[in-house]
C-alpha positions in Angstrom: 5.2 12.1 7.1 7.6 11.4 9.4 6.7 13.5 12.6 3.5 11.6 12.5 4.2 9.1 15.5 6.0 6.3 15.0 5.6 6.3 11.5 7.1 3.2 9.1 6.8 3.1 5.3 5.9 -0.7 4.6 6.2 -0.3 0.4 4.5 2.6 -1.8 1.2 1.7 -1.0 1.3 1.1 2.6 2.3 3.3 5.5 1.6 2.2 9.4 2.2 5.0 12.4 0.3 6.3 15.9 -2.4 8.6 15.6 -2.2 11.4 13.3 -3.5 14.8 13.9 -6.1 16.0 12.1 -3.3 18.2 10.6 -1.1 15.1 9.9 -4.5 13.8 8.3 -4.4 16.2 5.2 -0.9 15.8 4.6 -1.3 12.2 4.4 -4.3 12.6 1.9 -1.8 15.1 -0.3 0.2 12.1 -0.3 -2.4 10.3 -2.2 -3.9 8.0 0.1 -7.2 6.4 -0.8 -8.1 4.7 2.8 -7.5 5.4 6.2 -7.2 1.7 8.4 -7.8 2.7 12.3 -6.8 -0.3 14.8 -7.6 1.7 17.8 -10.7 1.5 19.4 -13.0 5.6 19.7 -11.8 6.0 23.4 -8.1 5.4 22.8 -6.4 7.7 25.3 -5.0 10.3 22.4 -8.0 9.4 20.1 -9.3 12.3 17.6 -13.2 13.3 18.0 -14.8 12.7 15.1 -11.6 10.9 13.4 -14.3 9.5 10.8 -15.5 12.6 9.7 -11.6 14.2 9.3 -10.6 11.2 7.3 -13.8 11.7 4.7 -13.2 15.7 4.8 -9.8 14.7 3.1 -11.2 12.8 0.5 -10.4 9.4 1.9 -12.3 6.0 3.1 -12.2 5.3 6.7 -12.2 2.3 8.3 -12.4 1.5 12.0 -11.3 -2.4 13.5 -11.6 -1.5 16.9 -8.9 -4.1 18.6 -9.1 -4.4 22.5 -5.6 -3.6 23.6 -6.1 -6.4 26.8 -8.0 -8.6 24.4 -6.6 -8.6 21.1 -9.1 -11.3 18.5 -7.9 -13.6 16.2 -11.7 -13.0 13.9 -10.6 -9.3 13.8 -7.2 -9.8 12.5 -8.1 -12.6 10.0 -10.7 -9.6 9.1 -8.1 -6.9 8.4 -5.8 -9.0 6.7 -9.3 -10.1 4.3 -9.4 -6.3 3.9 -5.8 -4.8 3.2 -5.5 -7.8 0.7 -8.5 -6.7 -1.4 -7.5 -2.9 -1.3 -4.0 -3.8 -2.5 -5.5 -6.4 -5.1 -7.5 -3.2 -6.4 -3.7 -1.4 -5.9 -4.9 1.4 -3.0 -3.0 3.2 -1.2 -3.7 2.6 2.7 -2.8 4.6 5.9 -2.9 2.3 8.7 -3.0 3.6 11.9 -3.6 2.8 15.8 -2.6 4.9 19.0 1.0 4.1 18.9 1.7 2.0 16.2 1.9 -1.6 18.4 -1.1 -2.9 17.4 -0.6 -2.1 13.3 3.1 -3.5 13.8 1.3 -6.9 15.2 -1.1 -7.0 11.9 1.3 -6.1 9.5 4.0 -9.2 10.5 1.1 -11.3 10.2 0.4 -9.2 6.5 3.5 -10.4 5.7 3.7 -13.8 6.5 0.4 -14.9 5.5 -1.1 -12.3 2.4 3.0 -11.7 1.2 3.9 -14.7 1.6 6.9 -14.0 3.1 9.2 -16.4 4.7 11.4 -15.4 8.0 9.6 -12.0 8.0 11.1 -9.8 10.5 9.2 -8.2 13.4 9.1 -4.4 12.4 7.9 -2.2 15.2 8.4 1.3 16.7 11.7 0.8 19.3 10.0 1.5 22.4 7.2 -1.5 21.7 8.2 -4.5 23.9 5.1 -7.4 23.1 3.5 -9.2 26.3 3.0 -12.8 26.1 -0.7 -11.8 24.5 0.6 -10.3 21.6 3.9 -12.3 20.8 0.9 -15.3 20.5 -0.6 -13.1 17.8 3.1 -12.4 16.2 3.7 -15.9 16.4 0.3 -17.7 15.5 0.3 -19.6 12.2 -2.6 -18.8 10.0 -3.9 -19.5 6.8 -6.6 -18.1 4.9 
C-alpha cells in the first residue's frame, strides 16, 4: 500500500492517499476494503477514466465528492464527514482518496476533531502539502454536527 501516493494509514479501517492506479485499486480491495471515497473532482490532472467502474470491478462501493481545489465548500465537507461517520458506525472499511492527498488530509483533521472527538488533533498531511489561507480556514473552522 505504500507506493500508492502519499499514502497514510488513519486506524484499521481507514486509509487516505493520492490517486491510485487502477493496479493499486485491486490491491487495495485484497486488503479488504468495502468503499472507495474520491475527493477529487473527474478532470483532476492524473484522474483515472472510468475510476467508478475500476472501483466496482473490484468489488467495492464508490463514492465521488467532487471538491473544487480553488473553491473548497463547507456543505460538502459537513457531507463527507455525515458519510464516513455512518460507514464507520456500520464498521467499513474506507479508502479515501483525492489527487494528492491534500484535500483528504483537510477532511480527515476535521474527522477528527468533530466525528472523533478528538481534542488538540494534529494536522496529518503528506510533507510536501503547504495549506493556502483557503484551506487553513477549513483546517481551522469549528463545526458541529
Amino acid at each position: 500500500m505504500k507506493e500508492i501516493i502519499n499514502y497514510i494509514k488513519i486506524n484499521k479501517n481507514i486509509a487516505t492517499a493520492g490517486q491510485p492506479s487502477k493496479k493499486q485499486f485491486k490491491k487495495i480491495a485484497k486488503k479488504n476494503y468495502d468503499v472507495v471515497i474520491n475527493l477529487a473532482p473527474h478532470d483532476a490532472s492524473n484522474a483515472i477514466k472510468n475510476e467508478d467502474k475500476v472501483v466496482l470491478e473490484n468489488n467495492m462501493l464508490y463514492i465521488n465528492i467532487p471538491i473544487d481545489w480553488k473553491n473548497p465548500q463547507y456543505a460538502r465537507m459537513i457531507l463527507f464527514l455525515e458519510l464516513l461517520k455512518q460507514l464507520t458506525l456500520n464498521n467499513k472499511k474506507v479508502f479515501i482518496h483525492c489527487a494528492k492527498n491534500y484535500r483528504v488530509s483537510v477532511f480527515m483533521h476535521q474527522y477528527k476533531k468533530v466525528i472523533l472527538n478528538q481534542s488538540n488533533v494534529k494536522f496529518i498531511s503528506p510533507k510536501d502539502y503547504k495549506p493556502s489561507k483557503k484551506w487553513n480556514k477549513f483546517i481551522n473552522k469549528t463545526i458541529s454536527l
